[in-house]
C-alpha positions as YAML, in Angstrom:
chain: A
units: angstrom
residues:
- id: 1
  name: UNK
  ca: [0.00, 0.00, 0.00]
- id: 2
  name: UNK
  ca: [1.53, 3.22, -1.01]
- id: 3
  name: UNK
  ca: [1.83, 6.22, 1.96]
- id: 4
  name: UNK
  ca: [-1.14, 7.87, -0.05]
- id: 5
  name: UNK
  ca: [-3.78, 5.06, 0.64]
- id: 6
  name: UNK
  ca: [-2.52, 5.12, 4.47]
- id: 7
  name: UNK
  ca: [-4.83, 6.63, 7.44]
- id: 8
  name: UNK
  ca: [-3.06, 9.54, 9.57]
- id: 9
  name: UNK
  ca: [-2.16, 6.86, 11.92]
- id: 10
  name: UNK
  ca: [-0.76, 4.36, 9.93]
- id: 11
  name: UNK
  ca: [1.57, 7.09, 8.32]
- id: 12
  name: UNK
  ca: [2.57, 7.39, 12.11]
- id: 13
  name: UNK
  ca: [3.87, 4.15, 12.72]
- id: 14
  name: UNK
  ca: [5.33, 4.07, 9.09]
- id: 15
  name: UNK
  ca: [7.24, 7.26, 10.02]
- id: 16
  name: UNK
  ca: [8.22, 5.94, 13.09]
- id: 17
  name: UNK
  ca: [9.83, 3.01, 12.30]
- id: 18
  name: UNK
  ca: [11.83, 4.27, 9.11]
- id: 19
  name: UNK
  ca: [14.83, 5.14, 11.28]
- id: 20
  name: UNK
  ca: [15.27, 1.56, 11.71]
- id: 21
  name: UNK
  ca: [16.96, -1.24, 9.17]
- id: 22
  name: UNK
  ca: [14.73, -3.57, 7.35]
- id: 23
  name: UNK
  ca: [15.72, -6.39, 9.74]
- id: 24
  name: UNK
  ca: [14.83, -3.95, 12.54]
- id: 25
  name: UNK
  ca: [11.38, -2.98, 10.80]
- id: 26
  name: UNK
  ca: [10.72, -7.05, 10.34]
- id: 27
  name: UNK
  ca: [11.46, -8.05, 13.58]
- id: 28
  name: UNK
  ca: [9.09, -5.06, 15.40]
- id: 29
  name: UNK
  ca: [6.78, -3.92, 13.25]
- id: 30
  name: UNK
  ca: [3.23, -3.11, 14.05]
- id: 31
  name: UNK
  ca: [0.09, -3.75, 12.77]
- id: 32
  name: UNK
  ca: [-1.33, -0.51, 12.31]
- id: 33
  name: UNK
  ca: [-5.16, -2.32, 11.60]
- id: 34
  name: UNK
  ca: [-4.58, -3.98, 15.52]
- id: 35
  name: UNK
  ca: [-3.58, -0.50, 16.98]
- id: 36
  name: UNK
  ca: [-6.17, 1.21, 15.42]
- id: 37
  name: UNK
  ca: [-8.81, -1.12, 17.00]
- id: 38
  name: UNK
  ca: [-6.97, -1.04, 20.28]
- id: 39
  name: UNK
  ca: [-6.70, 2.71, 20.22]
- id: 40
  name: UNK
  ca: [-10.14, 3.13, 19.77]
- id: 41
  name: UNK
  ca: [-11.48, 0.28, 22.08]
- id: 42
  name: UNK
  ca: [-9.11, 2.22, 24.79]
- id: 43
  name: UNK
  ca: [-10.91, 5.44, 24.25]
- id: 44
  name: UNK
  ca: [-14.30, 4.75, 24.07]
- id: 45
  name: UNK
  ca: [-13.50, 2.97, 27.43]
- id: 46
  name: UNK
  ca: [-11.89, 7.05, 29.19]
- id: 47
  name: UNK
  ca: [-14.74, 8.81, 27.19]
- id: 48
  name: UNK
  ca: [-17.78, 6.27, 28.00]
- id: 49
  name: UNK
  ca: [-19.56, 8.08, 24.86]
- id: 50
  name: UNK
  ca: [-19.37, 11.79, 26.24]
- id: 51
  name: UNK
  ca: [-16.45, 13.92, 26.17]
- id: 52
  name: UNK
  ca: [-13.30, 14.76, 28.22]
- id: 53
  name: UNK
  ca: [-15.84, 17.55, 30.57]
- id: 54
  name: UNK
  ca: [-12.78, 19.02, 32.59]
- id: 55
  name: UNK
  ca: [-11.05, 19.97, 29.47]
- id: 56
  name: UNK
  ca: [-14.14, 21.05, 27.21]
- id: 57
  name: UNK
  ca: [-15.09, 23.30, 30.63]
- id: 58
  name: UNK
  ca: [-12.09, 24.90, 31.04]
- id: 59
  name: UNK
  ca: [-9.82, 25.16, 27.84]
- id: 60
  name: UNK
  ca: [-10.97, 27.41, 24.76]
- id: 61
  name: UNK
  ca: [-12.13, 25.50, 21.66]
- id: 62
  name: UNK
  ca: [-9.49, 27.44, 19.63]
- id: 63
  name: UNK
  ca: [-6.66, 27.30, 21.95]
- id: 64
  name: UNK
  ca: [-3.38, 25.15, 21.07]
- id: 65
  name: UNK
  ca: [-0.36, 24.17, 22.94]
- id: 66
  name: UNK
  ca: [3.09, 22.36, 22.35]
- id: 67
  name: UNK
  ca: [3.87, 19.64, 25.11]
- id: 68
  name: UNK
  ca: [6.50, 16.96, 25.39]
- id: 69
  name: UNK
  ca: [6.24, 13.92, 26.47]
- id: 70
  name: UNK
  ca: [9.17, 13.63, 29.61]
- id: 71
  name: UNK
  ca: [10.51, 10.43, 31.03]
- id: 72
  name: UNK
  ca: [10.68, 10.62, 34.82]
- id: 73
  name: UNK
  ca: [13.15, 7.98, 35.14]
- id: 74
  name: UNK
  ca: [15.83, 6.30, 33.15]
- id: 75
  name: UNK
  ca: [14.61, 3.18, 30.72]
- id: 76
  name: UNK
  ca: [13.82, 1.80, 27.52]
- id: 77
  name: UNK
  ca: [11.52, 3.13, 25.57]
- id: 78
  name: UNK
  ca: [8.61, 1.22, 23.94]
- id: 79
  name: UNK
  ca: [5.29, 2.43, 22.65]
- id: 80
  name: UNK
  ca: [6.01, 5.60, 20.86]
- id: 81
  name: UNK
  ca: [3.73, 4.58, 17.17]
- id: 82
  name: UNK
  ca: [0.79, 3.90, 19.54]
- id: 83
  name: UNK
  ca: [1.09, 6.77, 21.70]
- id: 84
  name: UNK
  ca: [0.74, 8.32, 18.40]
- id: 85
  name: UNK
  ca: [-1.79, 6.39, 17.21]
- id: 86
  name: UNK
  ca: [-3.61, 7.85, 20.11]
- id: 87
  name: UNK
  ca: [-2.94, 11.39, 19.72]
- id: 88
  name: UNK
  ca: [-4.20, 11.07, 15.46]
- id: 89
  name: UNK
  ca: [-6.93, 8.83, 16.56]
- id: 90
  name: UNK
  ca: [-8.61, 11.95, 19.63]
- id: 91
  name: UNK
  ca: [-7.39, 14.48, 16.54]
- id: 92
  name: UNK
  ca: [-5.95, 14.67, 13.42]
- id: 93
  name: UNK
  ca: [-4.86, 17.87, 13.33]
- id: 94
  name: UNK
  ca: [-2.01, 16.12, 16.56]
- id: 95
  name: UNK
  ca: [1.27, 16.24, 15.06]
- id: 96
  name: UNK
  ca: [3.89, 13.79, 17.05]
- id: 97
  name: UNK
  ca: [7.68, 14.62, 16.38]
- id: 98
  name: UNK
  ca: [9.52, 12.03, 18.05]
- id: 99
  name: UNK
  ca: [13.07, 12.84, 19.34]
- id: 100
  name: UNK
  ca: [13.91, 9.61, 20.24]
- id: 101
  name: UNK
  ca: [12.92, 6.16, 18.81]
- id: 102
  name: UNK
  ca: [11.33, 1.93, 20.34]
- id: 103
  name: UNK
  ca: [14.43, 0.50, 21.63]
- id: 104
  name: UNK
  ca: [16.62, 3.51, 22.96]
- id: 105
  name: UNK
  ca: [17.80, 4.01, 26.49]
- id: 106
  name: UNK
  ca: [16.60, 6.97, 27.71]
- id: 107
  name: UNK
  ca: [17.48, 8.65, 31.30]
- id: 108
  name: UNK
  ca: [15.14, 11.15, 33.64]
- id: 109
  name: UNK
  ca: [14.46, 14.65, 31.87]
- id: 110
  name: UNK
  ca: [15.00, 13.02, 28.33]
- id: 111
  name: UNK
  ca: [11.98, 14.31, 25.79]
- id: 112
  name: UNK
  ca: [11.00, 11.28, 24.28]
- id: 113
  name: UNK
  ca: [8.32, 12.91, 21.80]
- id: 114
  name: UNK
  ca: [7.14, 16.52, 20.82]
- id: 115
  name: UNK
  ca: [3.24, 16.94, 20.43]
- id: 116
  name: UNK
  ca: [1.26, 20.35, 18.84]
- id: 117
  name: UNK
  ca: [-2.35, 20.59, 18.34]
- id: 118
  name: UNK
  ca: [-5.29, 21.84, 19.92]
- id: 119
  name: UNK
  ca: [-5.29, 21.70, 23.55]
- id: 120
  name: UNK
  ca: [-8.16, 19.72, 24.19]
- id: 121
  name: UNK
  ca: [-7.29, 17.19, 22.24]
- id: 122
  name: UNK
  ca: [-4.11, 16.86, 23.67]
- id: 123
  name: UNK
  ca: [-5.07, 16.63, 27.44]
- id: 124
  name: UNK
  ca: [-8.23, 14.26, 25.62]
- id: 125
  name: UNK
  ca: [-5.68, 11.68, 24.40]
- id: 126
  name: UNK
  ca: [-2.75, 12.28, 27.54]
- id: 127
  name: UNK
  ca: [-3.97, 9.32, 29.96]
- id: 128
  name: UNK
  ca: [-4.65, 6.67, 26.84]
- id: 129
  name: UNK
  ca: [-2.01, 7.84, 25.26]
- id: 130
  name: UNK
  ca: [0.21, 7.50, 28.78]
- id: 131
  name: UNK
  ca: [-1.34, 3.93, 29.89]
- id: 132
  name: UNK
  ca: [-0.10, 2.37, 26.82]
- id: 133
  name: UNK
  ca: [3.61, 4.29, 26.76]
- id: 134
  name: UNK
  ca: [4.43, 3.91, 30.34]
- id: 135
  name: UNK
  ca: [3.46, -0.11, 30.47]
- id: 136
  name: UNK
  ca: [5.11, -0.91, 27.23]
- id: 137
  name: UNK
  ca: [8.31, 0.76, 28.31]
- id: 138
  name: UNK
  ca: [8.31, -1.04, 31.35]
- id: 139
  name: UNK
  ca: [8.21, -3.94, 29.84]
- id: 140
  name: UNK
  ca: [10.99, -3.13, 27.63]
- id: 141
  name: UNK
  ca: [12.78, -1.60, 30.48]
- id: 142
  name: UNK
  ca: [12.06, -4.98, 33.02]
- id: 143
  name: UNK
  ca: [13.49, -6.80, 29.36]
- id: 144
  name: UNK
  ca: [16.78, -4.92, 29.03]
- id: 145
  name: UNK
  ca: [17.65, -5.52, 32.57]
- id: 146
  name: UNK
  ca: [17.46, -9.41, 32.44]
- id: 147
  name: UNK
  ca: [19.52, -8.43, 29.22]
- id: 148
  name: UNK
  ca: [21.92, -7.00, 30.63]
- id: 149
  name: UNK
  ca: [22.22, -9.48, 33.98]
- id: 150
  name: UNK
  ca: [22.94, -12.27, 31.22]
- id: 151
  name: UNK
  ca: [24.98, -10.35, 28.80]
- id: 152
  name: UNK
  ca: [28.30, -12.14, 27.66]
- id: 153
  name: UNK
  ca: [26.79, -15.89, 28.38]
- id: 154
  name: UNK
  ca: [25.31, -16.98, 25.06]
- id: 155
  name: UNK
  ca: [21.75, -17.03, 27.17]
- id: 156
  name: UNK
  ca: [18.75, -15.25, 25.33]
- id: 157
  name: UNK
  ca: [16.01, -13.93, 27.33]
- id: 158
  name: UNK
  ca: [12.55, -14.99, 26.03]
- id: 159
  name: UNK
  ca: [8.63, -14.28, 27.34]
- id: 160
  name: UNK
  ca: [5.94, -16.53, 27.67]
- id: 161
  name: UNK
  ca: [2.34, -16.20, 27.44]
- id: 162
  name: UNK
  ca: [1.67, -14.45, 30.51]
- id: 163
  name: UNK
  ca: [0.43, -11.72, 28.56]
- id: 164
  name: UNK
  ca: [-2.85, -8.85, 29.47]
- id: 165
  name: UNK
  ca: [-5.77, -10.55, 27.48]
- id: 166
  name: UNK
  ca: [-5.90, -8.17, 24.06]
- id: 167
  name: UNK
  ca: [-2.56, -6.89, 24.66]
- id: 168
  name: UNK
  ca: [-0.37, -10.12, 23.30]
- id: 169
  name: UNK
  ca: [1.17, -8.48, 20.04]
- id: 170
  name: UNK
  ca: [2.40, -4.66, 21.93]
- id: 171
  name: UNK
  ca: [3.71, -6.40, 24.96]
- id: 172
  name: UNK
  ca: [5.51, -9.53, 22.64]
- id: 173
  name: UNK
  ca: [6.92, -6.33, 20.38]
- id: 174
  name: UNK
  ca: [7.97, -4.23, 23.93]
- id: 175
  name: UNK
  ca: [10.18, -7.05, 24.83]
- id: 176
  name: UNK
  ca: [11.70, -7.41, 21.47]
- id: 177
  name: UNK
  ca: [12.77, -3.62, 22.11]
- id: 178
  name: UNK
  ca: [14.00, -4.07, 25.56]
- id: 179
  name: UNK
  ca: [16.53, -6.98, 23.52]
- id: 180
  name: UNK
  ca: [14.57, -10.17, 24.34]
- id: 181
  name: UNK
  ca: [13.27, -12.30, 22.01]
- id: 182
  name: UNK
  ca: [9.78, -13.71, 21.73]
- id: 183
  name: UNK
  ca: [8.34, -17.18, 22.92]
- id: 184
  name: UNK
  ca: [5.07, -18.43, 20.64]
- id: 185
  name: UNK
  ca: [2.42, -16.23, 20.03]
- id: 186
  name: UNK
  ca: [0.06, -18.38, 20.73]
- id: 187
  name: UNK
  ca: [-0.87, -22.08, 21.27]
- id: 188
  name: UNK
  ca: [-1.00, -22.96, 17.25]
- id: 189
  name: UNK
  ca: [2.44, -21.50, 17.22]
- id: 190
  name: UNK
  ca: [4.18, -24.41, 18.63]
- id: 191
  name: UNK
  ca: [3.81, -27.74, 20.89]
- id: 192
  name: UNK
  ca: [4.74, -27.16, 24.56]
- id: 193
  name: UNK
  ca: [4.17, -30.29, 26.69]
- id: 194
  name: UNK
  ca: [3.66, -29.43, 30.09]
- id: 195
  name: UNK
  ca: [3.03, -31.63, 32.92]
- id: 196
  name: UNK
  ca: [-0.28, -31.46, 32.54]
- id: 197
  name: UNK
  ca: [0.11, -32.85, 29.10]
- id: 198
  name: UNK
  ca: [2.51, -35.53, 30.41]
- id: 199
  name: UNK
  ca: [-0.52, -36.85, 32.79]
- id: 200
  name: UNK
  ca: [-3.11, -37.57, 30.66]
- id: 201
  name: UNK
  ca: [-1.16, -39.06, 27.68]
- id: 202
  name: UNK
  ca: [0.29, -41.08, 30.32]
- id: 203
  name: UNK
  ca: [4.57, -40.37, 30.25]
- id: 204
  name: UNK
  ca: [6.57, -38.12, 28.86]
- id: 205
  name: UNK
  ca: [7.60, -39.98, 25.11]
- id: 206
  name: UNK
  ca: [4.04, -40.34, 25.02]
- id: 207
  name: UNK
  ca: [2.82, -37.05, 25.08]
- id: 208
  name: UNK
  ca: [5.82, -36.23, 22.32]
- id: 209
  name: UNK
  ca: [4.81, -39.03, 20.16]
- id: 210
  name: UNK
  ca: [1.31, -37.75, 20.22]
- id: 211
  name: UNK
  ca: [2.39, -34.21, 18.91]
- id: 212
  name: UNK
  ca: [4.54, -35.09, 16.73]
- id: 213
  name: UNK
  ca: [2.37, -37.73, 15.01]
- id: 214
  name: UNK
  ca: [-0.64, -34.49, 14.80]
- id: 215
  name: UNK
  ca: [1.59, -32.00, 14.00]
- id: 216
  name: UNK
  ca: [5.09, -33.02, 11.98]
- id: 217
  name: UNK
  ca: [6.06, -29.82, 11.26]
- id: 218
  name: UNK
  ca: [5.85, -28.09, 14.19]
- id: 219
  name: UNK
  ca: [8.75, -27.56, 16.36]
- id: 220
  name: UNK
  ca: [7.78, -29.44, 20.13]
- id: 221
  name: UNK
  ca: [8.98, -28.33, 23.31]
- id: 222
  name: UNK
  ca: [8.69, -30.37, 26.44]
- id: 223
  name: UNK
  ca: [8.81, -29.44, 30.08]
- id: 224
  name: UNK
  ca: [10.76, -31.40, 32.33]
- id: 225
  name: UNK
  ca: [10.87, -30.98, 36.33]
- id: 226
  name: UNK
  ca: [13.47, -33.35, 36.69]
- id: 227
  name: UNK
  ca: [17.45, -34.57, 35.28]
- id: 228
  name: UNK
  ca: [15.46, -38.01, 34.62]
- id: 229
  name: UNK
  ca: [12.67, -36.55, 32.70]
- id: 230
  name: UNK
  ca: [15.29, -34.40, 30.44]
- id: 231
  name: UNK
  ca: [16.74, -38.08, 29.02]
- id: 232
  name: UNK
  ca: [13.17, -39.39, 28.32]
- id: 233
  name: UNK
  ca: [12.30, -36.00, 26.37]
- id: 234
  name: UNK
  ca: [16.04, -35.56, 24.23]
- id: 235
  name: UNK
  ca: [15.14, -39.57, 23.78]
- id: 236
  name: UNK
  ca: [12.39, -39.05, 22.39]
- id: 237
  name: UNK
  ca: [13.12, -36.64, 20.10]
- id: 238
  name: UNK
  ca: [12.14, -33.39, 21.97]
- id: 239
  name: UNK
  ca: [13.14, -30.08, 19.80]
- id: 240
  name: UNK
  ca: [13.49, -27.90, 22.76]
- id: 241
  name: UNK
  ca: [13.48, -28.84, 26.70]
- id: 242
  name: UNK
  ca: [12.14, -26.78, 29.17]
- id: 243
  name: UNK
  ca: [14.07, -27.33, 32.39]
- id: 244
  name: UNK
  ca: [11.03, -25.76, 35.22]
- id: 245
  name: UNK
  ca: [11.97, -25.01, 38.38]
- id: 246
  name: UNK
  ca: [15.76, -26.35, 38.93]
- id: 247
  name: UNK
  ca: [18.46, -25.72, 40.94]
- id: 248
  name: UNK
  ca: [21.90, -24.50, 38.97]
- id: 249
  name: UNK
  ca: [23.41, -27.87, 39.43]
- id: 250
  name: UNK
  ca: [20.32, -29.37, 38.03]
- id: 251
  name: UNK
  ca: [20.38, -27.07, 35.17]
- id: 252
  name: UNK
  ca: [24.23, -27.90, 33.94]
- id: 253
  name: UNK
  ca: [23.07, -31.45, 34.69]
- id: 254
  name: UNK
  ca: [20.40, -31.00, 31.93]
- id: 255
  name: UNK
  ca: [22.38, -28.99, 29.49]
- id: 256
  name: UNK
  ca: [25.22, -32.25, 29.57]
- id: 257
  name: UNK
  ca: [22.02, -34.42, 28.40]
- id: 258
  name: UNK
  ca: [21.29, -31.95, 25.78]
- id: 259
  name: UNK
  ca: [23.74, -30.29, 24.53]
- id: 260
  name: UNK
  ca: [25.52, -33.14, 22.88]
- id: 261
  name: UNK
  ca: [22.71, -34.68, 21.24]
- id: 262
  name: UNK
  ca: [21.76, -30.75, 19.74]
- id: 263
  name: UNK
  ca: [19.04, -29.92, 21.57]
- id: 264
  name: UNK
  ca: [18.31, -26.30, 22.99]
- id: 265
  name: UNK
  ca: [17.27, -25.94, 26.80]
- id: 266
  name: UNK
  ca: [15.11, -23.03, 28.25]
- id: 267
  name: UNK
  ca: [15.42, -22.09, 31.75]
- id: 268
  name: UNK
  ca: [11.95, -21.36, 33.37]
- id: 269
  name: UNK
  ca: [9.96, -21.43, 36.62]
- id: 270
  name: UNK
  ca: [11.05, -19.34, 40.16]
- id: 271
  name: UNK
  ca: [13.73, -17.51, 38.34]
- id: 272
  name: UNK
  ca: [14.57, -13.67, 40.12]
- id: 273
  name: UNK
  ca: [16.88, -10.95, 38.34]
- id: 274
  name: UNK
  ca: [19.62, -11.44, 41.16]
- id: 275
  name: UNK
  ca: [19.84, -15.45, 40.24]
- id: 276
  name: UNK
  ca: [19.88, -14.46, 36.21]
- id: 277
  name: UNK
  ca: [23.75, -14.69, 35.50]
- id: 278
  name: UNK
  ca: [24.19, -18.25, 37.75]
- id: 279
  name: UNK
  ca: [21.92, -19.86, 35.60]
- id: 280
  name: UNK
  ca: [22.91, -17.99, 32.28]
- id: 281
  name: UNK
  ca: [26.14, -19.63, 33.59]
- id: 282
  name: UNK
  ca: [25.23, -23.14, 33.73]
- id: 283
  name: UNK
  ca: [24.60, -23.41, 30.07]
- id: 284
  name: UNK
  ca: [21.07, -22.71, 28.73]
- id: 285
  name: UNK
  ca: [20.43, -21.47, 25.41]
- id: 286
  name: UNK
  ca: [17.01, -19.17, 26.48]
- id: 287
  name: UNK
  ca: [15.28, -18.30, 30.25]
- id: 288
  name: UNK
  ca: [11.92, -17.31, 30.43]
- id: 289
  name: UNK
  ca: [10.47, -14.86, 32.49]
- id: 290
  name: UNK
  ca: [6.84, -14.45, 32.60]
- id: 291
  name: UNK
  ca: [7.10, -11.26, 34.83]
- id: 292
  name: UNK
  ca: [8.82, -9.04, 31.74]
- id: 293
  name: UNK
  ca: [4.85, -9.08, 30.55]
- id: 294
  name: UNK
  ca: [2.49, -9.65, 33.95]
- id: 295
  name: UNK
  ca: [4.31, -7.86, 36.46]
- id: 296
  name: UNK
  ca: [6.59, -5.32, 34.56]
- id: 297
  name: UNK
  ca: [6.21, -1.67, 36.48]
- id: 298
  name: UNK
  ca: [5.71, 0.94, 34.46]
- id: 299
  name: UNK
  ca: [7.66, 3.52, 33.18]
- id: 300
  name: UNK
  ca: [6.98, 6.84, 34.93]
- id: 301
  name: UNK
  ca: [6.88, 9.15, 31.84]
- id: 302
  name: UNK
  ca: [4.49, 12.68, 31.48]
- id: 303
  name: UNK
  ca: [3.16, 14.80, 29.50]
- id: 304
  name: UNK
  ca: [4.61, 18.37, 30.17]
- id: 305
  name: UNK
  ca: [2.82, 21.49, 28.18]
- id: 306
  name: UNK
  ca: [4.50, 24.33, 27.56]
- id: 307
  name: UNK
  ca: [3.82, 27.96, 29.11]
- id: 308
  name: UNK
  ca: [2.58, 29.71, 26.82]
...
């Protein structure tokens, strides 16, 4: 589709990812149709089919303003092309000038994005537009710091599906910008036997056989809570072994099983940001956290408008 045939907002998130490479733009880009629905769905829920009263009370219909949007504390940014999505979506008339781009490292003060339009609109669109920035770069942020506790030791840091219902795809693409890398998408993605699993098909090869014979082509992943269980799943042909819940010692145990017959491990299961180098260390090829999505702070950032 050429820039012509694009909406206001999907110029937006055009614009704002052309500062990347193409392998950049591949890996994170956004699907402007999703954001538009989420944008929307996010303020019909502020406005509850009236208007923003405060602001249409005490601001002038014809008065505009120039604000920046100000992070209060040192991060990763995530979230920009849907803030603006936000900002085109309560106005068109909104122009966002970003000063900094998804991905960067950004300390207290920094002006992460420039906004001008009418001044209703803009304090209309400030909370959606803020819920969405300030969670996404958390999530990056909470990313980039198991990032950096592993950094040197080969070990990837992945999600999991511990996601907000609806919000899957932003906080999946946050944690690609805080450096991690994504887990499935979703359960048609891949196989991951879990214990559960293991139960009712009655053993561990069992459950694999049973994926693999439904599904040949997609990669299986097994869960294993124990040294033992790791041999039955590289036995049986497991692509990828979770290893939930161990200690270090169990952990390079695991990866001795594995790593000669080719197959990748995955750290997951009680795992805290001051224990993320020891296991990096014991040889895993990806840990998991589920709290980089369900219990990632946010990222204090504001909207500032300038004195007139």
């Amino acid at each position: 589709m050429s820039e012509r045939g694009m909406s206001k907002r999907e110029r937006g998130l055009t614009e704002l990812e052309r500062g990347m490479s193409k392998r950049e733009r591949g890996l994170t880009e956004l699907d402007p149709a999703y954001v538009d629905d989420l944008v929307r769905r996010a303020l019909a829920e502020d406005l509850a089919g009236g208007v923003d009263v405060t602001s249409t009370a005490t601001v002038p219909a014809d008065q505009t303003a120039v604000g920046d949007l100000v992070a209060r504390a040192d991060g990763v940014v995530a979230g920009l092309p849907v803030a603006a999505a936000v900002f085109a979506a309560v106005d068109p008339r909104v122009v966002v000038e970003p000063a900094v781009r998804d991905g960067d490292r950004v300390t207290r003060g920094d002006v992460l994005a420039t906004v001008t339009g009418p001044t209703r609109s803009l304090l209309t669109a400030e909370r959606t537009a803020l819920n969405l920035l300030c969670h996404l770069s958390g999530v990056a942020t909470a990313t980039a710091r198991w990032v950096d506790a592993v950094a040197g030791s080969g070990a990837a840091i992945r999600d999991t599906r511990k996601t907000t219902p609806g919000l899957r795809a932003l906080e999946k693409y946050a944690v690609r910008r805080g450096g991690g890398q994504n887990h499935r998408m979703s359960l048609s993605d891949a196989a991951l036997v879990k214990d559960n699993h293991v139960l009712a098909a009655g053993g561990v090869g069992k459950a694999f056989a049973l994926v693999r014979a439904a599904y040949p082509d997609l990669p299986v992943e097994v869960e294993c809570d124990s040294v033992a269980q790791v041999g039955e799943a590289v036995a049986a042909g497991a692509d990828l072994v979770l290893l939930d819940t161990m200690t270090p010692a169990e952990l390079a145990g695991s990866v001795a099983i594995t790593r000669p017959a080719g197959v990748r491990t995955e750290a997951s299961g009680g795992l805290t940001l001051d224990r993320a180098a020891a296991v990096a260390a014991t040889g895993v090829d990806y840990i998991s956290v589920g709290a980089l999505t369900h219990s990632a702070p946010i990222l204090d950032i504001a909207l500032d408008l300038r004195e007139s």
